[in-house]
C-alpha positions as CSV (number, residue, x, y, z in Angstrom):
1,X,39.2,-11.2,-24.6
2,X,38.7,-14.1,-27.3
3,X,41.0,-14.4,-30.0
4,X,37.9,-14.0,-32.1
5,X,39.6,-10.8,-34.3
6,X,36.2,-8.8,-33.6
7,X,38.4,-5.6,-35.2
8,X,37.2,-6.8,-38.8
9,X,34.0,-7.9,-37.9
10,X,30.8,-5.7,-37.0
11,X,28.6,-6.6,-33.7
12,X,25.3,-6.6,-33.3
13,X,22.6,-4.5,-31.6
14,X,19.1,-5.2,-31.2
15,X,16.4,-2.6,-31.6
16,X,14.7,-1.5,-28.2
17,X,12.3,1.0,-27.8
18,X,14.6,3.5,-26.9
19,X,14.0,6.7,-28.7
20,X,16.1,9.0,-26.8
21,X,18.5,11.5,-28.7
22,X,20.3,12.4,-26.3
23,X,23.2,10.2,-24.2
24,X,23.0,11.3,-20.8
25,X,18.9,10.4,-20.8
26,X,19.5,6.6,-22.0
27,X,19.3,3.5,-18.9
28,X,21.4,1.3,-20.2
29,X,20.9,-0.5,-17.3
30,X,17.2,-1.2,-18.1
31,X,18.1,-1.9,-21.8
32,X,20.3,-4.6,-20.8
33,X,17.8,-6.2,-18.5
34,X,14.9,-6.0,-21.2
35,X,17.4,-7.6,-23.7
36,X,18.1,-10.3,-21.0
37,X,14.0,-10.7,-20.5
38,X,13.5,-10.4,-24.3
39,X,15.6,-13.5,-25.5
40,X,16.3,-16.2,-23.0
41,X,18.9,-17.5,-24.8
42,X,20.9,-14.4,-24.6
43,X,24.2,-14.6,-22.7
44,X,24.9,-11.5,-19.9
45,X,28.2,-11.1,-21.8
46,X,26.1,-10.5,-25.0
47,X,23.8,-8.4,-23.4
48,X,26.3,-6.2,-22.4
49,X,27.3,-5.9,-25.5
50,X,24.1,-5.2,-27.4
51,X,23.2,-2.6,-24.8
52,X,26.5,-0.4,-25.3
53,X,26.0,-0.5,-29.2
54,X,22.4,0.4,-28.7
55,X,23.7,3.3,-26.3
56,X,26.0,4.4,-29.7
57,X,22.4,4.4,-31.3
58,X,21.3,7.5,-29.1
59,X,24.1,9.1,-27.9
60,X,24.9,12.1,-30.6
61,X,29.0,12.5,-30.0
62,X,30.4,14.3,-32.7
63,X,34.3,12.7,-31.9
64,X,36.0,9.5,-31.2
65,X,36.9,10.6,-27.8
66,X,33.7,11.7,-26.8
67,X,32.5,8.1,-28.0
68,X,35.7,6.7,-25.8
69,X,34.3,8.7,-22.6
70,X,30.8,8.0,-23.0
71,X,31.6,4.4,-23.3
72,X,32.9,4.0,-20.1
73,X,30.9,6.2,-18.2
74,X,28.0,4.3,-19.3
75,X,29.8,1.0,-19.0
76,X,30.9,1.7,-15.3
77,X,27.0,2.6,-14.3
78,X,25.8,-1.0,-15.6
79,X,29.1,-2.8,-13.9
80,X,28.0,-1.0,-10.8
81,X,24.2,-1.7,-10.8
82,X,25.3,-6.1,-10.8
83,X,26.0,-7.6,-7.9
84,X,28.1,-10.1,-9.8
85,X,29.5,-7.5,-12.4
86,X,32.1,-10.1,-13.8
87,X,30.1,-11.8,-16.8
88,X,28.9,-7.8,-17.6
89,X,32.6,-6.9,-17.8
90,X,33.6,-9.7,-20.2
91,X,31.3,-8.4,-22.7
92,X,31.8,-4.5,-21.7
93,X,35.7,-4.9,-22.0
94,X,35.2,-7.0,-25.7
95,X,33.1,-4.4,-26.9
96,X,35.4,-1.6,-25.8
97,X,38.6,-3.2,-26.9
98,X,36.7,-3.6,-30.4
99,X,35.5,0.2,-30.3
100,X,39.1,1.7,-29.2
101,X,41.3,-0.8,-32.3
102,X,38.3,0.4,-34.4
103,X,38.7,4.2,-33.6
104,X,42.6,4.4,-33.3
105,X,43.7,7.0,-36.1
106,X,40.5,7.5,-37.5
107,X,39.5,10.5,-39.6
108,X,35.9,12.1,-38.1
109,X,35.0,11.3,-41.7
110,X,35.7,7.4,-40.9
111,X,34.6,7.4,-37.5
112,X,30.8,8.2,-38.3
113,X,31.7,5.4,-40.7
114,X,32.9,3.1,-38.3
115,X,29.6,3.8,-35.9
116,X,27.3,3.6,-38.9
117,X,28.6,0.1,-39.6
118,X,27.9,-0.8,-35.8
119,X,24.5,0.3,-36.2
120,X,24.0,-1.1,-39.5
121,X,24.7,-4.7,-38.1
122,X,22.4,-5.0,-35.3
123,X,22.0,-9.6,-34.7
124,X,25.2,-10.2,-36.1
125,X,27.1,-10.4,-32.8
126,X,24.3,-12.3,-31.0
127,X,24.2,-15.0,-34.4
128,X,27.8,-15.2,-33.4
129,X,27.6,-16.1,-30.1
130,X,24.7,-18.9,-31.2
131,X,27.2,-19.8,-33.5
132,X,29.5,-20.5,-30.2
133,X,27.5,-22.5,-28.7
134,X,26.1,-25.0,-32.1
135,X,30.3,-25.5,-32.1
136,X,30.8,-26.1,-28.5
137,X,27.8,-28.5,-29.0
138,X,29.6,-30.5,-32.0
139,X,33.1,-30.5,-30.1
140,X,31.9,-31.5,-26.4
141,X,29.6,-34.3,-28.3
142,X,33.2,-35.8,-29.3
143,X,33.5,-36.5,-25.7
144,X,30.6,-38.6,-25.0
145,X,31.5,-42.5,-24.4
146,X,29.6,-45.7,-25.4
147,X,28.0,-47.2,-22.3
148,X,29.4,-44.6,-20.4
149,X,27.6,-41.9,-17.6
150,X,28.0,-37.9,-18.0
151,X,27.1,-36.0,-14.7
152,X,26.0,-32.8,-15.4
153,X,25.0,-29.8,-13.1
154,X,23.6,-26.1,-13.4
155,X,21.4,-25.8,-15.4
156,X,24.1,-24.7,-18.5
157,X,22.5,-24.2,-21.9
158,X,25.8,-24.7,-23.4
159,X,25.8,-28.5,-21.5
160,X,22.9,-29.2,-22.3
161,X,22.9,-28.6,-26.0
162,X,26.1,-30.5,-26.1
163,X,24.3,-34.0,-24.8
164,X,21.5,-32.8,-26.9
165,X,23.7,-32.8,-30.1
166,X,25.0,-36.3,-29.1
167,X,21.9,-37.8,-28.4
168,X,20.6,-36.8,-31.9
169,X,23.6,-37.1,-33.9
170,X,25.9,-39.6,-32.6
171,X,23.7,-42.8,-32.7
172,X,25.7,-45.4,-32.5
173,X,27.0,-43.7,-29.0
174,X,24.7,-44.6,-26.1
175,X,25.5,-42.8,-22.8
176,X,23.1,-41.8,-20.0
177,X,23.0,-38.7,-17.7
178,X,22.5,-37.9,-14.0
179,X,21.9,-34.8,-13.3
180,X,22.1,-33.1,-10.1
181,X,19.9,-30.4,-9.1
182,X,21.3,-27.9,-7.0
183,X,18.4,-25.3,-7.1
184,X,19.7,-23.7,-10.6
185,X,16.1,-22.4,-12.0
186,X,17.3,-24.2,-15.3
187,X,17.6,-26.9,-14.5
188,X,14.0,-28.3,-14.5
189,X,14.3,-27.1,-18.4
190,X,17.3,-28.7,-19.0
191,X,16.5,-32.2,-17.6
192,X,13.1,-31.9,-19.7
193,X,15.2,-31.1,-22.8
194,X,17.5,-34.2,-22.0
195,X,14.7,-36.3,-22.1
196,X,13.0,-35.2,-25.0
197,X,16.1,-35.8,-27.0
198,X,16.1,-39.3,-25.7
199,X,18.4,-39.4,-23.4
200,X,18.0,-41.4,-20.2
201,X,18.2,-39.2,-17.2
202,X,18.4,-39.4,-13.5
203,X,18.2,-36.8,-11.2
204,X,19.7,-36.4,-7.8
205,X,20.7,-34.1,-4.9
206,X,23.7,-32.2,-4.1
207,X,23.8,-34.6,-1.0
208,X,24.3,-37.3,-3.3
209,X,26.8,-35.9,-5.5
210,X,30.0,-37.9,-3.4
211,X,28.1,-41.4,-3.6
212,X,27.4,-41.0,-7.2
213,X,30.9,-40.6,-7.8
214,X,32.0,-43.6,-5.7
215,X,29.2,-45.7,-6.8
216,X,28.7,-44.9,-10.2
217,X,32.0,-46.8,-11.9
218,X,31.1,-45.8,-15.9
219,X,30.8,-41.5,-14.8
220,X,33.6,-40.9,-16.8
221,X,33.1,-37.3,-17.5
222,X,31.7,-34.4,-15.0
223,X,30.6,-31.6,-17.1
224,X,29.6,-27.9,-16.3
225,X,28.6,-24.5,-17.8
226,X,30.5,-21.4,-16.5
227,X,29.5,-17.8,-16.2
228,X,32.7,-16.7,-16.7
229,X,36.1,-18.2,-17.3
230,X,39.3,-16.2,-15.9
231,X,42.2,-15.5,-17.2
232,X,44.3,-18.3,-15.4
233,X,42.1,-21.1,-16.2
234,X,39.8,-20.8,-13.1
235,X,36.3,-20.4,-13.9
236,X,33.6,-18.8,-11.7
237,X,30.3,-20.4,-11.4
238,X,27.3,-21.2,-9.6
239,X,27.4,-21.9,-5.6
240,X,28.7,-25.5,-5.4
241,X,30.5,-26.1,-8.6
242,X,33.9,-26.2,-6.8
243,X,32.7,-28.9,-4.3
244,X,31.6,-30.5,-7.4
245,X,35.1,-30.3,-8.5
246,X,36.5,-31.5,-5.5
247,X,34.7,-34.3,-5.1
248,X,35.6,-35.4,-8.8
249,X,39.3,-35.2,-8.4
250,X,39.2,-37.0,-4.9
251,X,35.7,-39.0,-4.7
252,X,35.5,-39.6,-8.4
253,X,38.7,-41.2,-8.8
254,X,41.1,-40.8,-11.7
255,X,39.5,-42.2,-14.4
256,X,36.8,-39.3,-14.1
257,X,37.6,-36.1,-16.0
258,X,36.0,-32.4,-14.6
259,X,34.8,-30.5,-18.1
260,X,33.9,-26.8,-18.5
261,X,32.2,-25.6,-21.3
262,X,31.7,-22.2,-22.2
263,X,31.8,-20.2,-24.8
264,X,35.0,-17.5,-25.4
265,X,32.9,-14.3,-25.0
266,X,32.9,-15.4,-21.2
267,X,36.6,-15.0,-20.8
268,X,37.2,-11.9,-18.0
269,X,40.9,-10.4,-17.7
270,X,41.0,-10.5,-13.5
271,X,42.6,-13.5,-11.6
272,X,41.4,-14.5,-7.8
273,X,44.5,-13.4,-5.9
274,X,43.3,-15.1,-2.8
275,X,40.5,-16.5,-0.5
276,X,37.5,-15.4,-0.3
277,X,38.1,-14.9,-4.2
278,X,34.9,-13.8,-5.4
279,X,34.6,-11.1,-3.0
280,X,38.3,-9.7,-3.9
281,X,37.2,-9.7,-7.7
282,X,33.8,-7.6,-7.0
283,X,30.8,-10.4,-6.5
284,X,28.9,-8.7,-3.7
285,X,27.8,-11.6,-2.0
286,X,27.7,-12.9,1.8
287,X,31.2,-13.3,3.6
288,X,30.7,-16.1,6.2
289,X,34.2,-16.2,6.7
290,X,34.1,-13.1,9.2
291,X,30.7,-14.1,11.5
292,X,29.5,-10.5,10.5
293,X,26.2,-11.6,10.0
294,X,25.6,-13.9,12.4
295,X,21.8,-14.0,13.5
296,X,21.3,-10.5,11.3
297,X,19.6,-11.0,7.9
298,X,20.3,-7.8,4.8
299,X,17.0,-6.0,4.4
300,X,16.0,-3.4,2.0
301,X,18.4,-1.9,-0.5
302,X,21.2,-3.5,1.2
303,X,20.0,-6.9,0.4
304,X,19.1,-6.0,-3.0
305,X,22.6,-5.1,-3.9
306,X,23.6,-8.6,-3.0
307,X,23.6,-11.6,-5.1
308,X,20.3,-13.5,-4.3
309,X,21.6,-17.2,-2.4
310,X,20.4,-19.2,-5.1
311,X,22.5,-17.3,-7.6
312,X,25.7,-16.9,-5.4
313,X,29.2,-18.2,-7.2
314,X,32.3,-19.6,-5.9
315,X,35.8,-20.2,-7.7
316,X,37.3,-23.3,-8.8
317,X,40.7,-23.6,-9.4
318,X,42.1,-24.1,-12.6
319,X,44.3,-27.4,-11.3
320,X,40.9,-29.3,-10.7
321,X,39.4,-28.7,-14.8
322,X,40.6,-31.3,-16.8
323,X,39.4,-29.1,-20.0
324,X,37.2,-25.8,-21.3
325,X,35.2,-26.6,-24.1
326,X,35.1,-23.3,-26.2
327,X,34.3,-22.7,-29.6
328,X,37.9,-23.2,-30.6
329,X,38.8,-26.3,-29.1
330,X,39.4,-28.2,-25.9
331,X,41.7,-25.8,-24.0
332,X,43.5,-26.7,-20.9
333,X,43.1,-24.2,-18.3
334,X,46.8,-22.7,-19.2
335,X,46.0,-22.2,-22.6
336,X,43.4,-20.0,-21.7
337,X,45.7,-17.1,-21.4
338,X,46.2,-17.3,-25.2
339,X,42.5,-16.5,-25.7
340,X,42.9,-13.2,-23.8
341,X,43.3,-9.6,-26.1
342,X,46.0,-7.7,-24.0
343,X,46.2,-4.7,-26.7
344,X,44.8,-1.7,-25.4
């Protein structure tokens, strides 16, 4: 978990239409998907967060433990209904770390007073995770050259406000974009947001990605969103991004630096132990590696429980970032360890 000491600070909750009493009727799975729906902006660690306060909203446990238990019962049914559960288990394990430091020898007097303030604070967690991003923003800006190219992938928000930021603050710094466009649905937004700022912006193919690099002398910086960032430095992100960092360490040359931003809500406590790494840390996706599927396609709820192919992830090894741009600096992929809350 972030070093962000969320034990003296209340999270927020948004208000749904929820107006159950009683715990064992509320879908928290629905209420995290409407929060996702709801706000575009919001962040699937956030949401996961929001929709386990807003579970403490209905749920009528008298005692800490029973809070504890319903927690992670509840927690466990919305890990269960992703097919990449990781970026749902960043936010799940913050907001339970928070709840158990908050509870620990607590009076039944100053429990209800510890869920009241929970309650009572509904936006505050989701203003801090905007507040996140508007920091990345000012500290990735830093990183933007005179004359110089940034190639960009993936739609990120948190990328794109960056070269946002320095297009409208930094004016004296003129750098261009290209921006490849490997089938991310946001990435048509993102572009289109580039652009308005004033940015100029080419676009190109995946295919492309290895000439670019070789071709393109000023890329000095190859800069990517995450949706989650493990606990050794590796991050794991959309289909591609590892190729992307391949090609940047051995295409690119050395003068071309591989950047992560994302913000520290997205840091999960699990490490890839080995290949195929996203399948050993629960991202139900296709396993080539096998031939299991050769010439039969998923169908019904079998495919449904997979991730869709143009939102599949792969793993990129902490040795090929050059950096994470989080809210609290530019942290090598070792320091990232130092960002993780251990106390149980």
């Amino acid at each position: 978990m972030a070093t962000d000491d969320l034990s003296n600070k209340p999270l927020a909750v948004r208000t749904t239409s929820s107006t159950s009493t009683d715990g064992a009727s509320f879908d928290i799975v629905k209420t995290y998907r409407d929060l996702l729906t709801s706000d575009p902006d919001m962040t699937m660690p956030v949401a996961a967060i929001e929709s386990l306060i807003e579970l403490l909203r209905v749920t009528p446990s008298s005692t800490a433990m029973e809070t504890v238990e319903v927690v992670k019962t509840q927690k466990a049914l919305l890990l269960d209904s992703a097919p990449n559960p990781l970026p749902l288990l960043a936010g799940a394990d913050l907001f339970e770390q928070y709840l158990l430091r908050s509870l620990r020898g607590q009076t039944a007097e100053s429990f209800d007073e510890t869920k009241r303030h929970l309650l009572n604070n509904r936006q505050l967690f989701a203003a801090r995770a905007k507040a996140a991003r508007d920091n990345i923003a000012v500290i990735g800006s830093r990183y933007m050259s005179h004359r110089k190219i940034v190639l960009a992938a993936g739609g990120s928000r948190v990328v794109t406000k960056i070269l946002v930021h320095a297009a409208t603050t930094r004016t004296n710094t003129h750098f261009k974009v290209i921006y490849v466009m490997d089938g991310s649905p946001h990435c048509d937004a993102s572009v289109s947001a580039l652009r308005d700022a004033g940015l100029e912006v080419e676009t190109i193919s995946t295919s492309k990605v290895a000439y670019v690099l070789k071709d393109q002398k000023d890329i000095n910086i190859v800069l990517v969103g995450s949706e989650v960032v493990m606990q050794n430095g590796g991050i794991i992100s959309r289909m591609g991004t590892s190729q992307l960092a391949l090609l940047t360490r051995f295409a690119g040359g050395s003068q071309k630096r591989f950047l992560v931003a994302a913000e520290s809500h997205k840091i999960v406590r699990k490490t890839p132990l080995w290949h195929p790494q996203v399948l050993r840390v629960g991202v139900k996706q296709k396993d080539i590696s096998k031939f299991d599927n050769v010439g039969v396609d998923p169908v019904g709820q079998e495919a449904r429980d997979w991730v869709a192919d143009r939102d599949e992830v792969d793993y990129t090894d902490p040795e090929l970032i050059d950096g994470i741009v989080t809210e609290q600096g530019v942290k090598q992929p070792s320091q990232i360890w130092e960002l993780v809350d251990y106390e149980k």
